[in-house]
C-alpha positions in Angstrom: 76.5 98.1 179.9 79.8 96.9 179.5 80.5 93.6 178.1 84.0 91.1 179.5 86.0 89.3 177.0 88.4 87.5 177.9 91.9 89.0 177.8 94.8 87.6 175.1 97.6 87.0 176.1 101.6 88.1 175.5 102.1 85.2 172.6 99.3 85.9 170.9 99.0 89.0 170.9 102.7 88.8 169.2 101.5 85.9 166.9 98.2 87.7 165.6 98.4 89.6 162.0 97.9 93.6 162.5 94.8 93.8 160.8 93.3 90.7 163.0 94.3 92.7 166.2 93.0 96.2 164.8 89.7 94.5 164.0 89.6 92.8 167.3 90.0 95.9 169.4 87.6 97.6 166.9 85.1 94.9 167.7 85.5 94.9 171.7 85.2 99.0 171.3 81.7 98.8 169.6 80.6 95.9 171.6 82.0 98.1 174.6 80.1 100.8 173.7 76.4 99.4 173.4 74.2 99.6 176.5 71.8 96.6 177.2 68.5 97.9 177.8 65.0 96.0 179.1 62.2 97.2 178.1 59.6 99.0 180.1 56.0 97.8 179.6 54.4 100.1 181.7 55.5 103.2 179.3 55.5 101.1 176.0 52.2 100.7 173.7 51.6 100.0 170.5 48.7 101.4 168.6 46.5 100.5 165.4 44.5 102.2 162.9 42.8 100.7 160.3 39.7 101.8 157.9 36.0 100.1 158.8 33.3 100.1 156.2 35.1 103.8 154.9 33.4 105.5 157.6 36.1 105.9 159.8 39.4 103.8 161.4 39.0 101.5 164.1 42.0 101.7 167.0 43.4 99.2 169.2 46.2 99.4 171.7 48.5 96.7 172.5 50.7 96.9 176.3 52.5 94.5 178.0 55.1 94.0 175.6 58.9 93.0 176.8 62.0 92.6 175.6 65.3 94.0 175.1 67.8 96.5 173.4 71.4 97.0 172.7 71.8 100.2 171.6 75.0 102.9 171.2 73.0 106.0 170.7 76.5 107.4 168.2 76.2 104.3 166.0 72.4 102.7 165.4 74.2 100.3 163.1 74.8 97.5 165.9 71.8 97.7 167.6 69.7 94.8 168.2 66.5 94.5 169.5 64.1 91.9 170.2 60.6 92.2 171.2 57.5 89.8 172.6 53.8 91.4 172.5 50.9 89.3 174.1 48.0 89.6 172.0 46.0 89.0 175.1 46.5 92.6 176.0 44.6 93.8 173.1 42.2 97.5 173.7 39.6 97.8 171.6 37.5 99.6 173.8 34.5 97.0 173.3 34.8 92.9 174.7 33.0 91.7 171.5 35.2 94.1 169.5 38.0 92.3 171.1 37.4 88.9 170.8 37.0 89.4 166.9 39.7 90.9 166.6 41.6 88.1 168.6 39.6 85.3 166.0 41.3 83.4 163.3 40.1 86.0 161.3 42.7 88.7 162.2 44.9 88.5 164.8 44.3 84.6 165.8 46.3 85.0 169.1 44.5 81.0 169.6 47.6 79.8 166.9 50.1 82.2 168.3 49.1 83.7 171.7 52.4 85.9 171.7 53.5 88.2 168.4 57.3 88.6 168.4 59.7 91.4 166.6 63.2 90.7 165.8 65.3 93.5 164.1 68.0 91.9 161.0 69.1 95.5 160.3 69.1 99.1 161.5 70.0 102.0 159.0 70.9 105.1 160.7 69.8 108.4 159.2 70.8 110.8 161.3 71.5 111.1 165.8 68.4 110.2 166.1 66.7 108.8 163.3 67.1 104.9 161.6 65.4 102.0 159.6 64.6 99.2 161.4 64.0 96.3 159.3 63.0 93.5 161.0 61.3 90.0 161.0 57.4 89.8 162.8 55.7 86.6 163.7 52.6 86.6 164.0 49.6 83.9 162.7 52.3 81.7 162.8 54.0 83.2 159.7 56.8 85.3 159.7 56.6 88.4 157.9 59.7 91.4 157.2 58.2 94.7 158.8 60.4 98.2 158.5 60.2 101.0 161.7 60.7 104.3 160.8 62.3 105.1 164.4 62.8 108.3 166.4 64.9 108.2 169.2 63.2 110.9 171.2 66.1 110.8 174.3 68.3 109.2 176.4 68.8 110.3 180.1 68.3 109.9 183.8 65.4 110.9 185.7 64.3 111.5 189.3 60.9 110.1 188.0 62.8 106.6 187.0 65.4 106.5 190.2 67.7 108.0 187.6 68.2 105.0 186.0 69.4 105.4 182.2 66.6 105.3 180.4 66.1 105.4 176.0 62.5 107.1 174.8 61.6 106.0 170.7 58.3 106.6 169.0 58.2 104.4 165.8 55.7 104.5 162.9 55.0 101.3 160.0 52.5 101.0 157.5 51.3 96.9 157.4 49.4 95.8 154.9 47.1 93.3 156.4 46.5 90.4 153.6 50.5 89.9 153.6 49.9 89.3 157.4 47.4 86.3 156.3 44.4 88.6 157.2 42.1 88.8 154.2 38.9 88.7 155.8 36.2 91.0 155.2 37.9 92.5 152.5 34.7 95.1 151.6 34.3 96.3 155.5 38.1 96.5 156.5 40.8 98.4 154.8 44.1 96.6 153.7 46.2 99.2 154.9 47.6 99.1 158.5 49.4 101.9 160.4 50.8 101.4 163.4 52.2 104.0 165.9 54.7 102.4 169.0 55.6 104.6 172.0 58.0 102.5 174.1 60.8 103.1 176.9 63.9 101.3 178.0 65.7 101.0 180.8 69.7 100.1 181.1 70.0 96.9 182.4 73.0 97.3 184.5 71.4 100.3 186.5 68.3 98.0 187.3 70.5 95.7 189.0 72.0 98.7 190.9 68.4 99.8 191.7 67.5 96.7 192.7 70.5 95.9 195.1 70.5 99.3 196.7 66.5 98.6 197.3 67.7 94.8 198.7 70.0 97.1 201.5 67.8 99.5 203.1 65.8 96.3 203.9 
């Protein structure tokens, strides 16, 4: 999506130093560039695995989450992301499961009902591959988490009113006493991984959707 900025004028444009006004326009080109994206919580999920008792790894699935994106898919390095999960929508596949899961034990969503993921940094590796560093709060402590990210593609569809829409798979590794989670230390491995599948949809052509959608009414 396109961002304004407000236009300089004759004078100072003449009064600003070369390299200023090179770096300005280099700014307002990258900043042009970037689309803002929302994400889609119907097509995002975020998945668990960890050991139980050595026998095998329990799974949970987390949906719902929301947030946003600005992303450039020819330079990673500006992108910015910020994401909410509600620890509410926890799968486990079992209601007791769940609701241990959920205690001050683990997850503790009774302190902090809603886990949130902020990106500090993004190192591309290649088109579509980067770093994501980033800072997650959770338990009410913040902790630095990095996302191997895979930008899977970036297109319109008939299936999503072709609206512009980005498609990542990301993988982590957690380790779960540096979360605050040291319970049951024989019966539940320290080791985390965690597997995210999420979509995102460009902002500006949800408006569009939206107001053609308002016009046929």
């Amino acid at each position: 999506m396109a961002t304004s900025f407000p236009m300089p004028t004759l004078v100072q444009l003449r009064a600003m130093p070369a390299s200023a006004f090179i770096a300005g326009l280099l700014m307002m080109s990258a900043q042009a560039a970037q689309d803002h994206f929302v994400i889609d919580p119907v097509h995002t999920r975020i998945a668990f695995r960890v050991e139980h008792l050595g026998l095998s790894h329990s799974i949970g699935t987390l949906s719902g989450a929301n947030g946003t994106l600005d992303f450039d898919p020819s330079d990673w390095s500006g992108a910015k992301l910020e994401v909410s999960i509600p620890l509410e929508r926890l799968d486990m596949g079992n209601d007791g499961w769940k609701k241990k899961v959920l205690s001050d034990a683990f997850l503790d969503s009774a302190k902090q009902p809603v886990a949130h993921f902020v990106a500090t940094s993004v190192a591309p590796i290649d088109k579509t591959h980067a770093k994501v560093s980033g800072t997650l709060s959770l338990r009410g402590r913040d902790s630095t988490v990095v996302l191997d990210v895979t930008l899977n593609g970036l297109k319109r569809s008939l299936y999503t009113e072709f609206r512009k829409t980005a498609g990542f798979s990301a993988t982590a590794t957690l380790h779960r006493k540096e979360l605050g989670m040291d319970a049951y230390p024989d019966a539940v491995g320290e080791d985390v991984s965690i597997d995210i599948e999420a979509e995102a949809n460009a902002h500006a052509d949800n408006n569009a959707s939206k107001a053609a959608q308002e016009s046929q009414r």
